[in-house]
C-alpha positions as CSV (number, residue, x, y, z in Angstrom):
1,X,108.7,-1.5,17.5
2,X,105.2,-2.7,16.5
3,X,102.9,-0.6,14.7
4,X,99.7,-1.0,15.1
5,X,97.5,-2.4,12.0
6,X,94.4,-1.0,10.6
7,X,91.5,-3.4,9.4
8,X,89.2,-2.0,7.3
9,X,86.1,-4.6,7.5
10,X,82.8,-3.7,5.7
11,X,79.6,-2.7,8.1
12,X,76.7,-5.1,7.1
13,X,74.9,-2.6,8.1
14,X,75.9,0.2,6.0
15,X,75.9,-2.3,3.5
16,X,72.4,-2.9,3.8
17,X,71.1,0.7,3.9
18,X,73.0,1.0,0.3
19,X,71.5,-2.0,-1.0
20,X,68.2,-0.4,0.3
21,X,68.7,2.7,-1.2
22,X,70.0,1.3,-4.5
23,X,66.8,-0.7,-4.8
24,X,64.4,2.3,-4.1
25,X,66.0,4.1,-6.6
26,X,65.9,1.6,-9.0
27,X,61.9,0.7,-8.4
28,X,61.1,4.7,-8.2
29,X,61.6,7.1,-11.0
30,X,61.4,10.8,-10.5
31,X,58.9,13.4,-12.2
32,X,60.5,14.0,-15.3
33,X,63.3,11.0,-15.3
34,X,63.7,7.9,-16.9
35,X,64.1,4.6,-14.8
36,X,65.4,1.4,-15.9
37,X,63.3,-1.9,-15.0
38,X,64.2,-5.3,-14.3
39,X,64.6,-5.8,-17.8
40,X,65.9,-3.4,-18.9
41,X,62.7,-1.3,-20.6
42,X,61.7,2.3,-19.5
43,X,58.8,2.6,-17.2
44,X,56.5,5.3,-18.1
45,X,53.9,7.0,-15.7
46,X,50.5,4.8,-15.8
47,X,47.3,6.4,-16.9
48,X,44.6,6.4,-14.8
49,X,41.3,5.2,-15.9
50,X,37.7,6.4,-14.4
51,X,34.4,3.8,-14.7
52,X,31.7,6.7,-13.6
53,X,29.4,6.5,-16.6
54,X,28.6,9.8,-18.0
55,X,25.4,11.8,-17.4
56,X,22.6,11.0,-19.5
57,X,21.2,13.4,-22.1
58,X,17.9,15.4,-21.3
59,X,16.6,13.0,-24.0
60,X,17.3,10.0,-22.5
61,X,16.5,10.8,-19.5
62,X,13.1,11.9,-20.8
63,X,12.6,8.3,-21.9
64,X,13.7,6.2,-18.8
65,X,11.5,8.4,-16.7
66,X,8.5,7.8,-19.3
67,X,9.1,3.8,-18.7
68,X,8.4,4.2,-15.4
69,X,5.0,6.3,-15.7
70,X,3.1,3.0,-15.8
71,X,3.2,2.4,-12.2
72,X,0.7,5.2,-11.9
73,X,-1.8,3.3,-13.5
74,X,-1.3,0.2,-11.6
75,X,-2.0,2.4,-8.2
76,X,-4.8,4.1,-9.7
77,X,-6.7,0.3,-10.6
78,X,-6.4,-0.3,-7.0
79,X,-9.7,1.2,-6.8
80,X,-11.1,-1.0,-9.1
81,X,-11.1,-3.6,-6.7
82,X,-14.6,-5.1,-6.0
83,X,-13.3,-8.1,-3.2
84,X,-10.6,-7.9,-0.3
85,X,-8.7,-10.6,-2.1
86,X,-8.5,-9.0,-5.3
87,X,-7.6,-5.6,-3.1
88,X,-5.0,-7.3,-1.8
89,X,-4.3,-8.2,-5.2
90,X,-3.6,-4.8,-6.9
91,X,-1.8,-3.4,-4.0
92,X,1.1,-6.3,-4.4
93,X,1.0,-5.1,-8.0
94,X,1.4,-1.6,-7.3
95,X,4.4,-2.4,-5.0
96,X,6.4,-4.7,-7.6
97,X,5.3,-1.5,-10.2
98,X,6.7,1.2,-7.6
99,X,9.7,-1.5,-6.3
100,X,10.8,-2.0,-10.4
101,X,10.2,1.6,-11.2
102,X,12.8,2.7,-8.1
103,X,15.4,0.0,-9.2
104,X,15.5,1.0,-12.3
105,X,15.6,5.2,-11.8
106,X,17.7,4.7,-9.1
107,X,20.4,3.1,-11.4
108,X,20.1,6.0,-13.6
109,X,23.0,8.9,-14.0
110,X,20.4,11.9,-14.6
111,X,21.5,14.9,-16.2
112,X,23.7,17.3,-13.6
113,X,21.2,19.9,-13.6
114,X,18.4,17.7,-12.3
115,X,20.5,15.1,-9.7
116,X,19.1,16.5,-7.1
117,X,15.8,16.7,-8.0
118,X,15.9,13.0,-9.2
119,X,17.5,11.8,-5.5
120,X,14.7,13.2,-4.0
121,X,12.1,12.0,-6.5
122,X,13.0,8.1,-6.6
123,X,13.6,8.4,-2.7
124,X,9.6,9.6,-2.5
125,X,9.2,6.8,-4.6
126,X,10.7,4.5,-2.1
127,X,9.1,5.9,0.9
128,X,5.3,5.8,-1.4
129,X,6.1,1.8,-1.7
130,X,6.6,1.3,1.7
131,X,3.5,3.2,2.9
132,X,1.3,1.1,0.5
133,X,2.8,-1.9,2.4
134,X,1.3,-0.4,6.2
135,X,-1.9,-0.1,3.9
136,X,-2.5,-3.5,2.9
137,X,-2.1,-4.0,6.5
138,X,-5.0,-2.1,7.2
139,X,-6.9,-3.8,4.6
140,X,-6.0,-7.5,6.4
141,X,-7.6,-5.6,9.8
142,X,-10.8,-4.0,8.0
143,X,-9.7,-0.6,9.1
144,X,-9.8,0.0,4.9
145,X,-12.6,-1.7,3.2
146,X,-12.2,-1.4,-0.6
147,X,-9.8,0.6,-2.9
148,X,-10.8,4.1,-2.7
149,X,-10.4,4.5,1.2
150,X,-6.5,3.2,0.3
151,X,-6.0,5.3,-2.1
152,X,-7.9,8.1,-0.3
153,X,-5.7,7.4,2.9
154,X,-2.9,7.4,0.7
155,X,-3.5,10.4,-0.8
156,X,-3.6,12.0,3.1
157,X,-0.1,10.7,3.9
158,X,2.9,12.8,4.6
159,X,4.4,10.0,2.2
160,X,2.5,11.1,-0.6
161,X,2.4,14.9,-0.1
162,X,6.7,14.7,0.0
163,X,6.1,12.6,-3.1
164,X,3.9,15.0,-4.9
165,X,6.3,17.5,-4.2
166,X,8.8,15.9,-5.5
167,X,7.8,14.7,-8.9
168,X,6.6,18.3,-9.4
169,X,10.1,19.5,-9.0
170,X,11.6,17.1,-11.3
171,X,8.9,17.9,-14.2
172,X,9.3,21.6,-13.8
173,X,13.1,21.1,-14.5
174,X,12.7,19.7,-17.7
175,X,9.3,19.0,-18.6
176,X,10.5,15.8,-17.5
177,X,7.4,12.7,-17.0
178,X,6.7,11.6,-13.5
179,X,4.5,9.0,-12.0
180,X,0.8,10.6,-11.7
181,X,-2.0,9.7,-9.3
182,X,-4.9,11.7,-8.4
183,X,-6.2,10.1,-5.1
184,X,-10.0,10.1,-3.9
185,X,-11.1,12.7,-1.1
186,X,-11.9,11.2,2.1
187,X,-15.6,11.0,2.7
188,X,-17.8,10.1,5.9
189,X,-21.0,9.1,3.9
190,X,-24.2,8.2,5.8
191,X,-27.8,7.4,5.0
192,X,-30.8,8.0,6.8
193,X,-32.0,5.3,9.6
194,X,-34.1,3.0,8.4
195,X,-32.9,3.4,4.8
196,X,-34.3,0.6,2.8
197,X,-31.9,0.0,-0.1
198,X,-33.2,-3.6,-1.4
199,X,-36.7,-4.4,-1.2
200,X,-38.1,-8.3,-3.1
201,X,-40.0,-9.4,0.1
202,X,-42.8,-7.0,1.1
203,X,-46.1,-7.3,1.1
204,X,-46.2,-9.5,4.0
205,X,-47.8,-8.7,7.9
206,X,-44.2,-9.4,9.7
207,X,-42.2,-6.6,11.2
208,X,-38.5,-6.5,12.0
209,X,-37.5,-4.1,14.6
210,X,-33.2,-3.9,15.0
211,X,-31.7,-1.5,17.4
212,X,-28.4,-0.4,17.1
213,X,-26.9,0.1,20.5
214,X,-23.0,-0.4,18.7
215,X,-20.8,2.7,18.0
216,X,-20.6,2.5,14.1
217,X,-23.8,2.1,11.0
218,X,-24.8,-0.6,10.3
219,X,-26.7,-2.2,7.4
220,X,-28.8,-5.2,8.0
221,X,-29.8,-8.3,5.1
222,X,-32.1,-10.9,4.9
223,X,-31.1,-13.7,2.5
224,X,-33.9,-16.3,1.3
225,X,-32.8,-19.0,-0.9
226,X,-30.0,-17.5,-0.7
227,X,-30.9,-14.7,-2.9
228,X,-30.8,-10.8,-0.9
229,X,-34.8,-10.3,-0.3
230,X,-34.3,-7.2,1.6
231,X,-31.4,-4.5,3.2
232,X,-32.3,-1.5,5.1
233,X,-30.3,1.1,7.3
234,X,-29.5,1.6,10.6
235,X,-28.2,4.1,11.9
236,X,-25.7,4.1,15.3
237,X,-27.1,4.2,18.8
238,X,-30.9,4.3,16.7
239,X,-33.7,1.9,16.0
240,X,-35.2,1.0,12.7
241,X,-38.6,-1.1,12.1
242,X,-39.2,-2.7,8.6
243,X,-42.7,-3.9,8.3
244,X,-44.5,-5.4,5.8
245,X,-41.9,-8.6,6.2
246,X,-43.8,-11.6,3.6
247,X,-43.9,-15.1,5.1
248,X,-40.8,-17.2,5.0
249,X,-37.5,-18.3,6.8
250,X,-34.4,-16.2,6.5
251,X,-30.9,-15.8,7.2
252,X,-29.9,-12.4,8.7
253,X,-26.7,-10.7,8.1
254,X,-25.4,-7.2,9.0
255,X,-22.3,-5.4,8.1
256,X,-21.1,-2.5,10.3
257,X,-18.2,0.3,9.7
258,X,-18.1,3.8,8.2
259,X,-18.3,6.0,5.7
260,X,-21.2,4.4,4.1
261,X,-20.7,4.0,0.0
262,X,-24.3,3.3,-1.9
263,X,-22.8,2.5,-5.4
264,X,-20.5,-0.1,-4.0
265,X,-23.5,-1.0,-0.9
266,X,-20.3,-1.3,1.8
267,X,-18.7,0.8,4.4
268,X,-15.4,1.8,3.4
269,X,-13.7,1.9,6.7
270,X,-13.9,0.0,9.8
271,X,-16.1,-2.2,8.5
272,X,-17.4,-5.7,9.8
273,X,-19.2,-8.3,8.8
274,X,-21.3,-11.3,10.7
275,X,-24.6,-13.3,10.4
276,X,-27.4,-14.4,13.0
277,X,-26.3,-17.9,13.9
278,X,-29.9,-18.9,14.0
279,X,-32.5,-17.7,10.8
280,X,-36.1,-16.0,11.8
281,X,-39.1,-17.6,10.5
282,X,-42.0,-14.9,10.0
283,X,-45.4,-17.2,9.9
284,X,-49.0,-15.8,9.2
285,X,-51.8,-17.6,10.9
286,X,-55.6,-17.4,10.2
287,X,-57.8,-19.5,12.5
288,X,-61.3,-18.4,14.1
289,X,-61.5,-15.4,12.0
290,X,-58.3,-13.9,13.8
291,X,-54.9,-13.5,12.2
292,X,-51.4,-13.8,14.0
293,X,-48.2,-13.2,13.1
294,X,-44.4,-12.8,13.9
295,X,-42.4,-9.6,14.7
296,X,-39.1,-10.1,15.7
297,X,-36.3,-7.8,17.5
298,X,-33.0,-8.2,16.6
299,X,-29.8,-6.2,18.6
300,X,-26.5,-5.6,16.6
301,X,-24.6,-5.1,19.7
302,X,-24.2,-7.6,22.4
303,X,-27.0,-7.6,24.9
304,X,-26.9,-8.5,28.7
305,X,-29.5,-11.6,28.8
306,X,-29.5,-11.7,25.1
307,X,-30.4,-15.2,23.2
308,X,-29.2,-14.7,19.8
309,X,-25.4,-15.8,19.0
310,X,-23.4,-13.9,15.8
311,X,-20.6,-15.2,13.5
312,X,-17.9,-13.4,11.6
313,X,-18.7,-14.2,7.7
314,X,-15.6,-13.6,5.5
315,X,-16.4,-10.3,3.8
316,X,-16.3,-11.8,0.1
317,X,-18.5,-14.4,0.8
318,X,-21.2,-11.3,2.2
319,X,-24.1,-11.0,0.5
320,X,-23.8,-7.3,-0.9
């Protein structure tokens, strides 16, 4: 009679899941256990470490903000600015002033009880740079014409209103210093037509005569060897006569815009600037016991039919 045999054979399976299992438990040690490693140490729980700096101290803080302050000055000597190259000038320093000022408060842990209020502040800090950028691009079209209509259209912006707000919040938190500026009002200045604001040539029988047919001021100069003789006012859509013109040959210019400033003899907006391609000559005669002399009519706006050609002069090289 045969009897049947019994095999046992190991499952490489089975084996495998063991092995498996033998392994995890070696590698992972339970809350409260000790495991053996490879080499036979104990392996403990690691620690873990943070990198977050702390917060700074109200004192600190007080003097990174004060570092910073000098970008205010640097926005407030953009009105200093007495050519459009150096205007140009100061505004790129404002922005590296401003761009330096928000990399290095923006790198800053403040105190807890003021993060918020310094997020918001170096943020209107960042969105005051950019505006001055669209302002220098104004400047490049002559829509501003010297510092204080940037700083004044600066001082209008929803930019600089947010960042008003802003640094207020943060001082009153701590009596903590901010960047300060106190922009210029806006004006719309204006003299009277026919104005005369530089006068080294009268005396003479000559009469000038401009009409102003164009839709901003204008102010119109004679230069004579190449020295301002005389400048007078003219109004918009008026005329203006100035008599009394003394013999010579001169070179007219005009410069046309608004918001008319006396102490600094420009427009500060929309301004423009060109010259009379050919000069006038104003010539007394006497002969036969009768005297003649020139009058001329000039027209700052282009005329149909008219015979006198303009060119644009580069504003600093204007005779103010």
């Amino acid at each position: 009679m045969i009897f049947p045999r019994t095999l046992t054979r190991p499952v490489p399976g089975v084996v495998v899941v063991l092995a498996a299992t033998c392994a995890l438990a070696a590698c992972t040690a339970r809350p409260g256990a000790t495991g053996g490693n490879a080499s036979g140490g104990t392996a403990g729980p690691s620690a873990a470490s943070s990198t977050e700096p702390a917060a700074m101290t109200p004192e600190a803080y007080r003097s990174a903000l004060a570092a910073a302050r000098p970008a205010g000055t640097t926005l407030a000597a953009i009105a200093k600015a007495r050519t459009f190259k150096s205007l140009h000038q100061r505004i790129g320093r404002a922005e590296s002033a401003l761009e330096s000022a928000v990399a290095r408060l923006g790198a800053l842990r403040p105190p807890q009880d003021v993060a918020p209020e310094h997020t918001d502040y170096v943020a209107a800090l960042r969105a005051l740079n950019g505006r001055l950028g669209a302002l220098d691009q104004d400047v490049s079209s002559h829509a501003l014409c010297n510092g204080t209509a940037v700083l004044a259209k600066l001082g209008a912006s929803g930019d600089f209103t947010t960042f008003r707000a802003s640094a207020d919040d943060l001082a009153k938190a701590g009596d903590y210093p901010v960047v300060a500026l106190k922009p210029p009002a806006r004006h719309t200045r204006r003299l009277g037509n026919g104005t005369v604001l530089l006068s080294a040539i009268r005396g003479g029988r000559g009469a000038l005569t401009v009409k102003n047919g164009g839709s901003h001021d204008g102010v119109v100069t004679l230069v004579r060897g190449g020295r301002r003789a005389v400048s007078f006012y003219v109004r918009k859509g008026a005329n203006a006569k100035l008599a009394n013109v003394r013999d010579g040959t001169y070179r007219v210019y005009f410069t046309t815009g608004a918001d008319y400033d006396r102490s600094a003899r420009a427009f500060t907006r929309d301004c423009g600037f060109s010259k009379f391609d050919d000069p006038l000559r104003f010539r007394t005669v006497y002969s036969a016991g009768r005297v003649s002399w020139d009058n001329w009519t000039l027209t700052l706006n282009t005329v149909f039919g008219g015979n006198a050609s303009t060119s644009d002069v580069d504003p600093d090289a204007f005779p103010m």
